[in-house]
VOGUVO-323490 format. One record per residue (C-alpha): x, y, z. Coordinates in Angstrom, 2 decimals. Layout:
N
- u_v_w
- X_Y_Z
...
***
This chain:
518
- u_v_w
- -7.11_-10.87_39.74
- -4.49_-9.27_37.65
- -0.79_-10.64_38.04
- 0.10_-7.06_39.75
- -2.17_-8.04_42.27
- -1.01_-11.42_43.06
- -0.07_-11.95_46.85
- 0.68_-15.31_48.30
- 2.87_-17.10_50.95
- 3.81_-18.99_47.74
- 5.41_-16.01_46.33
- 8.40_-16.04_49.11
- 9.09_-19.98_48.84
- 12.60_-20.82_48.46
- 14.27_-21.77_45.46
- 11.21_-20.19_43.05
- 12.13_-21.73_39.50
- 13.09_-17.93_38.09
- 13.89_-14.62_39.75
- 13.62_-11.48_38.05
- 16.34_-10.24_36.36
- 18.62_-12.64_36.78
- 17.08_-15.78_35.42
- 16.52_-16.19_31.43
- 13.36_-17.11_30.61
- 12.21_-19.00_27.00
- 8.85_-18.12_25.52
- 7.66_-20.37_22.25
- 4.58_-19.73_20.67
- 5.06_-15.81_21.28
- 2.75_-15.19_17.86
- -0.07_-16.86_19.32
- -2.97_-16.43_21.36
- -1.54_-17.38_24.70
- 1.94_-16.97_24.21
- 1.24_-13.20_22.90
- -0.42_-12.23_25.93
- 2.06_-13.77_27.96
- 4.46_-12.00_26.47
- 4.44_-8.60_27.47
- 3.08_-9.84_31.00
- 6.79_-11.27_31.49
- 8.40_-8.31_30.00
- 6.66_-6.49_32.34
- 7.72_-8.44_35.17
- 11.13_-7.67_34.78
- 12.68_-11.02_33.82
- 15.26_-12.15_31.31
- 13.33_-12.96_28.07
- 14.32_-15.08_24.77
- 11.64_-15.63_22.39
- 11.83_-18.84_20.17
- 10.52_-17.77_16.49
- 10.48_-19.23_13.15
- 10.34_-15.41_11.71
- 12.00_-13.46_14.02
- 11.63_-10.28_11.68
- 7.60_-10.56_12.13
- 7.84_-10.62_16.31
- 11.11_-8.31_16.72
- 8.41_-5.39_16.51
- 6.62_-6.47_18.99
- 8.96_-6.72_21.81
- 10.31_-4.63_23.99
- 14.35_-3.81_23.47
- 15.01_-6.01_25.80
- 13.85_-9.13_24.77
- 15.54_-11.18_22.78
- 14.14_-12.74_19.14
- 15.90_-16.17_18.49
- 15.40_-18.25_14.68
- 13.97_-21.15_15.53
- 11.79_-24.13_14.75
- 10.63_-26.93_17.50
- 10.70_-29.19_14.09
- 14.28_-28.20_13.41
- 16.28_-30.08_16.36
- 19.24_-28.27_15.66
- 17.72_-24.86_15.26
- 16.78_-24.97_19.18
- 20.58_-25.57_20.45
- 21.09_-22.06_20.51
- 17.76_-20.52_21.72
- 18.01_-23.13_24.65
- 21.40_-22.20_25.75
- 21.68_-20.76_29.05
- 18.04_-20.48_29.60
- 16.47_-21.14_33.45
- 13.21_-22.24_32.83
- 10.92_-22.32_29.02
- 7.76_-22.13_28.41
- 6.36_-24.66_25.81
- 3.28_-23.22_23.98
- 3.24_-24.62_21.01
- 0.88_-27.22_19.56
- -1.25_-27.61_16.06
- -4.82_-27.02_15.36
- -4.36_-28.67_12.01
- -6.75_-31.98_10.98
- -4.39_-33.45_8.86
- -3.26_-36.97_10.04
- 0.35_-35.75_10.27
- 0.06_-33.47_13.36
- -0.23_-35.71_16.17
- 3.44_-36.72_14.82
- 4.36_-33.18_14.18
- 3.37_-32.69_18.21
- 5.15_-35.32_19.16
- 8.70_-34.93_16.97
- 8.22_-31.58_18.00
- 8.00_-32.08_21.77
- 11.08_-34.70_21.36
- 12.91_-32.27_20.09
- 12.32_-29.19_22.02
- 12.81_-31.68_25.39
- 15.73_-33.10_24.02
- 17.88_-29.66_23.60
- 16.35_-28.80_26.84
- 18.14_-31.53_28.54
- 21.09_-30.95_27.01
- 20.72_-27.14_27.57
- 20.19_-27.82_31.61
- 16.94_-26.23_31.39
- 15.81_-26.25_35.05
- 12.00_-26.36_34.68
- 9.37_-26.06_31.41
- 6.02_-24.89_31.46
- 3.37_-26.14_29.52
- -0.60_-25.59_29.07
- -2.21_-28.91_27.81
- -6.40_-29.40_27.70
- -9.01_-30.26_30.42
- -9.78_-34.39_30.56
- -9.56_-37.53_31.60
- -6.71_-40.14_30.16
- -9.39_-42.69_31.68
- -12.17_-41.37_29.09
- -12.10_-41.37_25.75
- -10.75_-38.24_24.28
- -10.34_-36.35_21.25
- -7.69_-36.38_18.88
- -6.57_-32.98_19.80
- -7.11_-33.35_23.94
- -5.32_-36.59_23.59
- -2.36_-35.14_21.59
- -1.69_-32.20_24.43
- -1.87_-34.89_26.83
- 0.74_-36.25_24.86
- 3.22_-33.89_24.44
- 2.96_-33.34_28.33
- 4.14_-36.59_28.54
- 6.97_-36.59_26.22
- 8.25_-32.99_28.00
- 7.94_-35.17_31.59
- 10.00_-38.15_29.73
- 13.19_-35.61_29.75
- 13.47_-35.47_33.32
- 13.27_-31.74_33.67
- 10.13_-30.77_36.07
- 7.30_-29.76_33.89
- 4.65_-27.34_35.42
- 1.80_-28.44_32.96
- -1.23_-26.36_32.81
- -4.06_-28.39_31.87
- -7.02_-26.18_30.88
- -10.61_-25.97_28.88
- -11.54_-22.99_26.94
- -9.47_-19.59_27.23
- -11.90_-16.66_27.38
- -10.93_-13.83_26.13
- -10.80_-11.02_23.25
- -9.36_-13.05_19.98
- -9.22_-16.80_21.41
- -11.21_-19.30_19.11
- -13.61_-20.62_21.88
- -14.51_-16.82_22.73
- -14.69_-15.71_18.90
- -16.95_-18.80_18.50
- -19.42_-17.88_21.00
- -19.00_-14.29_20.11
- -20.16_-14.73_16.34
- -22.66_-17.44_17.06
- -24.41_-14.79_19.24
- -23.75_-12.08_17.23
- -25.09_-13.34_13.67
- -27.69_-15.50_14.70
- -30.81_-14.39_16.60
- -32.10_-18.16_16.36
- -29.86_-21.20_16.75
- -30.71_-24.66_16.05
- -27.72_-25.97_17.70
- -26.39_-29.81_17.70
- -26.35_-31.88_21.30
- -22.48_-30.67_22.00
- -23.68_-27.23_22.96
- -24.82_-29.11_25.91
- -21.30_-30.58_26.66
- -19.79_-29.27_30.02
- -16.94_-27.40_30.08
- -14.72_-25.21_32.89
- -13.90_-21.89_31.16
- -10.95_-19.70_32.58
- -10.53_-16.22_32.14
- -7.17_-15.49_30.18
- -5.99_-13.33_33.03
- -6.34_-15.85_35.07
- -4.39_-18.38_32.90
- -1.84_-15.94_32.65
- -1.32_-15.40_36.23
- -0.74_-18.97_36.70
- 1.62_-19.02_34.13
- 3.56_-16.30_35.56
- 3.06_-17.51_39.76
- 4.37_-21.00_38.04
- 8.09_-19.17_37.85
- 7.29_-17.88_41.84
- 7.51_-21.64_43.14
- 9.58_-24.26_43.31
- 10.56_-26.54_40.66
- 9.89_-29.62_43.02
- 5.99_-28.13_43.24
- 5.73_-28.92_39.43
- 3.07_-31.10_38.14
- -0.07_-32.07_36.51
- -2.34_-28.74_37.92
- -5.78_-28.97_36.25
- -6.99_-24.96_35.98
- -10.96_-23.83_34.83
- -13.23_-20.82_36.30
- -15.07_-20.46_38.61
- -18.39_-21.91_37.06
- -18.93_-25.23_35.39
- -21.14_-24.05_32.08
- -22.49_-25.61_29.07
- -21.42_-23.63_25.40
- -25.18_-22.74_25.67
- -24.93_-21.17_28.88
- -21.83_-19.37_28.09
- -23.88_-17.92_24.22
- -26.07_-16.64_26.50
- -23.93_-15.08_29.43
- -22.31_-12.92_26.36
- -25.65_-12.27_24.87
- -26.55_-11.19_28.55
- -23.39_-8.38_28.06
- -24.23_-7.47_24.47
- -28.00_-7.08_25.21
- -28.82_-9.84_22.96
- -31.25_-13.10_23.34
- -30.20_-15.54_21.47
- -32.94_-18.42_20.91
- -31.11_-21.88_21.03
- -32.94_-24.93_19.55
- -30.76_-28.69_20.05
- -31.50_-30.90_17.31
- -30.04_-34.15_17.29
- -28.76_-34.70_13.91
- -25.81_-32.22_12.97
- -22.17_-34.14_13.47
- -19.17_-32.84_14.29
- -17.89_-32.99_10.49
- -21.39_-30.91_9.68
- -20.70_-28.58_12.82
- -17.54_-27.87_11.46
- -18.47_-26.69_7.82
- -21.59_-24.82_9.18
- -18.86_-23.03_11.79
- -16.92_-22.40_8.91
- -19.48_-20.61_7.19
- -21.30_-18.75_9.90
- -17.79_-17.96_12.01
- -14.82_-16.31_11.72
- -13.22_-20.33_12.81
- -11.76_-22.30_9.67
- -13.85_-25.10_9.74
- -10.25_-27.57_10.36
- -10.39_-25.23_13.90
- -13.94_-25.82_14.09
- -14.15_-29.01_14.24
- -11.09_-29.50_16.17
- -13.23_-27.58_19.29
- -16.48_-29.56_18.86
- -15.01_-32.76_19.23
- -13.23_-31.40_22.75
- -16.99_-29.92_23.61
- -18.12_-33.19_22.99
- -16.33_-34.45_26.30
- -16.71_-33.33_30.06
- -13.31_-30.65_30.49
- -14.18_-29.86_34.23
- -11.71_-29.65_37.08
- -11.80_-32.92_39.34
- -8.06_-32.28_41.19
- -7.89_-28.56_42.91
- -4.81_-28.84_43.63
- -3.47_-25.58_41.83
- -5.74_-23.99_44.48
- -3.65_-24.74_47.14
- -0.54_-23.69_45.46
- -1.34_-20.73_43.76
- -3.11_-17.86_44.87
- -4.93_-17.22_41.72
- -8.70_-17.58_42.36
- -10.55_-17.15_39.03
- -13.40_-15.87_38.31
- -16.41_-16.39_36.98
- -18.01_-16.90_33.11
- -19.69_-13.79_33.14
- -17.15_-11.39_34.79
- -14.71_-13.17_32.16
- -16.06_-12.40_29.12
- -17.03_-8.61_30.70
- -13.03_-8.15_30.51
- -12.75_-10.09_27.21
- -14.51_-6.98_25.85
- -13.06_-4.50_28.33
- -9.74_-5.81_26.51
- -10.79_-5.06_24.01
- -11.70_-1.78_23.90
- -8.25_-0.59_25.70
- -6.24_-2.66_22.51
- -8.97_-1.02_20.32
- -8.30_2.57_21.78
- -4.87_2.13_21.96
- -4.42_0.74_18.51
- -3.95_2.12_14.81
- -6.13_0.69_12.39
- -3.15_0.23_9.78
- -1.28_-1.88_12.60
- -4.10_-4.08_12.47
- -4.55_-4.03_8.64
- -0.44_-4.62_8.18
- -1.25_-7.72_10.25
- -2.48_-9.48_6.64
- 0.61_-9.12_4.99
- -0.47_-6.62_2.15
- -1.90_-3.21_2.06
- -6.05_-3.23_1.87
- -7.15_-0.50_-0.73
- -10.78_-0.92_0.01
- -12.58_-2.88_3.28
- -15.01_-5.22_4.53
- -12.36_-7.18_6.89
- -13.34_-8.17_9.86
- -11.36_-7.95_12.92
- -13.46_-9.97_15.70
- -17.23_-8.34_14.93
- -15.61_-5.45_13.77
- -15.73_-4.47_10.19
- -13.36_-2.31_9.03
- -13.59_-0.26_5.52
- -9.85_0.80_4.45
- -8.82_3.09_1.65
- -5.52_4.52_0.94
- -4.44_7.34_-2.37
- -1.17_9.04_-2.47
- -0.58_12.62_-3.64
- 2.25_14.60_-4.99
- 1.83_17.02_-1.43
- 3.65_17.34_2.05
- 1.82_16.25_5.19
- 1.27_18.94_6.77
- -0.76_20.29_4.13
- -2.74_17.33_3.41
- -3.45_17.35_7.04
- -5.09_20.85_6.73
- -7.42_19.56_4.03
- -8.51_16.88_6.52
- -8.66_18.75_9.64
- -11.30_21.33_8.01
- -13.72_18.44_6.96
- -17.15_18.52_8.16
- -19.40_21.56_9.13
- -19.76_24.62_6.78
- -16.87_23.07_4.48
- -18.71_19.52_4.30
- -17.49_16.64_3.48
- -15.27_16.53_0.12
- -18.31_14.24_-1.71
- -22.43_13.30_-1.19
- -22.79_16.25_0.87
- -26.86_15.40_-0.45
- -26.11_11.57_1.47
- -24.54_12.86_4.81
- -27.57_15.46_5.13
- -30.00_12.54_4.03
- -28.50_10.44_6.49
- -28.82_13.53_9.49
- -32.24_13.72_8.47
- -33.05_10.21_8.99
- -31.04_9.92_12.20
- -33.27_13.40_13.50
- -36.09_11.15_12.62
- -34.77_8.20_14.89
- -34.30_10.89_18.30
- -30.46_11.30_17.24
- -28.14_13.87_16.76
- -28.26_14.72_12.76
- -25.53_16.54_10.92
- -26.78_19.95_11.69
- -24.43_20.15_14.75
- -21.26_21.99_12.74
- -18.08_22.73_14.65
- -16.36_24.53_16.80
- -13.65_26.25_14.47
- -13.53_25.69_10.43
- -9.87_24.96_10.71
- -8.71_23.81_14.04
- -9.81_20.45_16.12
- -9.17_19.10_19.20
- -10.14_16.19_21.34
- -13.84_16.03_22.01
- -14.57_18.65_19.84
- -17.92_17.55_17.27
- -18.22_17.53_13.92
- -21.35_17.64_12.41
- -22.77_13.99_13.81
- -19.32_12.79_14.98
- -17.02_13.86_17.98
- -13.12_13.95_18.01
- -11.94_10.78_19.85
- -8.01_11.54_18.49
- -6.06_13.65_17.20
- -1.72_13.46_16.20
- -1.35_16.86_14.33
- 0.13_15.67_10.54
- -0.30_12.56_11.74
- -3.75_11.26_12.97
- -7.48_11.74_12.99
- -10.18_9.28_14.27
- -13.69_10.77_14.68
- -16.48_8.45_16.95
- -20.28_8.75_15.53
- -22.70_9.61_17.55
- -25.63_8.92_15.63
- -28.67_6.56_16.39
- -27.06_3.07_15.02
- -27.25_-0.58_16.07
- -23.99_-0.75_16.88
- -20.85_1.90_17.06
- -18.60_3.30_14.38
- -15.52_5.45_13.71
- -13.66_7.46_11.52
- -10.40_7.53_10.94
- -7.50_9.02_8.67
- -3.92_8.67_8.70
- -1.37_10.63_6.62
- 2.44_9.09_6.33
- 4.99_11.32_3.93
- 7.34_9.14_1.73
- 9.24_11.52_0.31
- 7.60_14.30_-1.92
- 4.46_12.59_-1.62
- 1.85_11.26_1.64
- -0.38_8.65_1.23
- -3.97_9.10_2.97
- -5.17_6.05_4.53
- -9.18_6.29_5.21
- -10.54_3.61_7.39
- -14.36_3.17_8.40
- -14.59_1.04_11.10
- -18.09_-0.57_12.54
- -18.92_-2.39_15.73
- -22.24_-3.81_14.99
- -24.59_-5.08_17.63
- -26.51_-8.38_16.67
- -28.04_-9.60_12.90
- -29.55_-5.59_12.69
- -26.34_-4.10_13.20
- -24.70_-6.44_10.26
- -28.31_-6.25_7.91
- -27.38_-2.10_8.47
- -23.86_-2.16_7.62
- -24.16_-4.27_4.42
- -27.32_-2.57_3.22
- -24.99_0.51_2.82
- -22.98_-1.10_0.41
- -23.66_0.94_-2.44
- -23.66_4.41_-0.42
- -20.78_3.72_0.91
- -19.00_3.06_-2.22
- -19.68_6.62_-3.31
- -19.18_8.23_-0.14
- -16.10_6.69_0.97
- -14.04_6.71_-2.29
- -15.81_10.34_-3.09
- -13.94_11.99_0.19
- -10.70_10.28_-0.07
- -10.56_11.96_-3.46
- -11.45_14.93_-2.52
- -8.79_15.06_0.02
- -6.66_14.39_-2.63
- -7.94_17.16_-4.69
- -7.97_19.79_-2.00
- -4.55_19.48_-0.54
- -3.06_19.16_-4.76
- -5.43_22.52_-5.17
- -3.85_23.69_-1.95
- 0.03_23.08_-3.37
- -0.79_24.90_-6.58
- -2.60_27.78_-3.91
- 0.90_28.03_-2.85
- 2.75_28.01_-5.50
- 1.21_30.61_-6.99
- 1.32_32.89_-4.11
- 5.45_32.74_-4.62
- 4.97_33.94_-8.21
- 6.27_37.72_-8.51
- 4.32_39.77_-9.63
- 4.36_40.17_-13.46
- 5.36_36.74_-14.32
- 2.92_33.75_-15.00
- 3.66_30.86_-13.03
- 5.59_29.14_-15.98
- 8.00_32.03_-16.19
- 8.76_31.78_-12.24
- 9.48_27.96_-12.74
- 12.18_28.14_-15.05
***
């Protein structure tokens, strides 16, 4: 159920803790993995946003005009004076992931503080989303410390709508990029006893529409709510519900002797998780994080769904952020510019190469919009017809297709074994392969003029399917090495051999070209 959707008798109660428009609205923790999807869910409600930041210039990009960026740390007492100030109801989303011994205290002067200005802001109501369990079992360091913080938000006196959840499934959150690359990159498994552990998962819409409904009731309905899906699953049953979506079979073997310290450094290793995040999840698998109060589904009208229609919109999310999404934008997000690739984004690899030349453009655009077909492919024109020829062998397309004009492309349009996906004249140019592969892959290239000179930025990007799809892509290592730096010189060369095309035609006639230029 998507928030747009949302209808309930709950929605008209009097006195809901914010109305749109009207009521300010604090978000912490907008860089993260909740609090960034909940972002742009609230702008798009229409209320009054602040967002609490310790580098505002980072998120001001990412918000809409009008929502507000605030400096701010929840370790900084005095830095949250004015972010607090005149604000209806926050949302509290921040907590550590670290294992260092200091961050239970970090939570908790953190929490002090943030509930302390909040009180003295006259905060009406905070929201909060703590982890599945029992304070009558014993817990793990990190379900214990949320449980914590909850209670040092309550201490302030200012209801607290606390969200208490197990894992978040969806596109970029650490349980679902641990299941994801388990499944991926490992045909066979022999997995430790916690795989077994029980857990509730919820769908990330489906937290976020309780987060948002939260702001629809009544600050006298806040409480403890304990929120999962709708199935109770093992981490073994949910590796192979997303091997069920992928087409993938994962064999999993328990053995008994791998600890959660040994879990950790072998997630580390086989996982996009640092193995400090790693472990910090197996110890919560270890315990039962199952719903045992439904009360949240008798005041909300969310009804979430299931594991498996979950993680189908985890990767339906995906490929709408993927689709609508530059591949620099998600480069940039590293802090320096990549010259050459291999970064992973989720099980995405992505191959990025950037050259400048002395050219506008517009012209260097040409050079790019004629590659492919009759004119080839700027470099290993022998490799891309070896590799047609071996795809023709396989039942797929080859690179004997050509195109549809030698100059001009539009949407749709196919290049040799690719087909035009985008195109953003001087701008833009991503191409989807359509070759026989064990997984999916695009090309791109971007142009962006800085003054007398445009840098190219050529990005390969590969969705592979399973071990075969990662044995393919890093068995074409070497190739690619040629290939890929080959053509992004050759667009180089083209559009500098198209300038000096020009230039030349401008000559008078009778002069050589250095007479004209003096």
């Amino acid at each position: 159920m998507s928030t747009s959707e949302t209808t309930s008798s709950s929605h008209s109660i009097a006195n809901p803790a914010a109305i749109p428009g009207t009521s300010l609205v604090l978000l912490t923790g907008a860089s993260g993995y909740i609090g960034g999807r909940l972002l742009p869910s609230l702008e798009n409600q229409g209320y009054r946003l602040r967002c609490l930041a310790r580098r505002p210039e980072i998120l001001t990009p990412k918000v809409s005009p009008s929502t507000e960026v605030v400096a701010g740390d929840v370790l900084d007492r005095a830095s949250l004076d004015n972010a607090l100030r005149g604000v209806d109801v926050a949302y509290y989303m921040v907590h550590s992931m670290s294992s260092t011994g200091s961050f239970e205290e970090n939570d908790r002067q953190a929490a002090r503080n943030f509930s302390e200005a909040a009180k003295a802001a006259g905060v009406k109501g905070l929201i909060y989303v703590g982890g599945l369990g029992s304070d009558e079992e014993e817990l793990s360091t990190h379900l214990r410390s949320r449980h914590e913080v909850g209670d040092i938000l309550r201490q302030s006196g200012i209801p607290l709508c606390e969200f208490r959840a197990s894992a978040v499934i969806g596109s970029g959150s650490a349980s679902f990029e641990l299941v994801r690359a388990l499944v991926e990159r490992l045909p066979i498994m022999l997995t430790p006893k916690w795989v077994k552990g029980k857990a509730q998962p919820i769908g990330i819409d489906d937290l976020l529409d309780y987060l948002i409904e939260a702001l629809r009731i009544p600050t006298s309905s806040y409480r403890i709510y304990e929120v999962g899906g709708a199935d109770k699953v093992s981490y073994a049953e949910m590796m192979r519900a997303y091997g069920r979506q992928r087409g993938l079979k994962p064999l999993i073997i328990p053995v008994p002797v791998l600890t959660p310290w040994l879990s950790a450094l072998w997630l580390g290793l086989i996982t996009p998780l640092y193995a400090r995040i790693g472990r910090a999840i197996i110890e919560s698998i270890v315990h039962v994080t199952v719903v045992r109060d439904n009360a949240a589904l008798t005041t909300f009208s969310v009804r979430p769904m299931g594991i498996d229609e979950a993680i189908r919109r985890a990767l339906a999310h995906e490929e709408t952020h993927f689709a609508a999404t530059r591949w620099s934008d998600s480069l940039s997000s590293s802090g320096r510019q990549r010259s050459w690739g291999g970064v992973r984004f989720g099980t995405r690899i992505v191959d990025s190469r950037t050259l400048t030349v002395e050219a506008p453009a517009d012209v260097v655009f040409r050079c790019i919009e004629r590659i492919g077909g009759d004119h080839g492919w700027y470099a290993c024109d022998w490799l891309w017809r070896v590799r047609g020829f071996i795809d023709l062998l396989q039942g797929g397309v080859g690179m004997g297709r050509g195109r549809r004009s030698p100059t001009a492309l539009r949407v749709g349009d196919t290049v040799d074994s690719f087909r035009v996906e985008a195109i953003e004249p001087n701008r833009r140019l991503r191409l989807k392969s359509e070759m026989n592969l064990p997984g999916r892959a695009w090309l791109e290239f971007e142009v962006t003029e800085t003054g007398s000179s445009t840098q190219i930025r050529q990005t390969a990007i590969f969705d592979p399917v399973g071990l075969k799809g990662q044995l393919y892509w890093y068995s074409l290592y070497g190739p690619h090495e040629l290939v890929f730096n080959g053509m992004l010189r050759g667009i180089a060369q083209a559009a500098l051999q198209e300038m000096k095309d020009l230039d030349m035609s401008k000559i008078p006639n009778g002069q050589t070209a250095t007479q004209h230029r003096r």
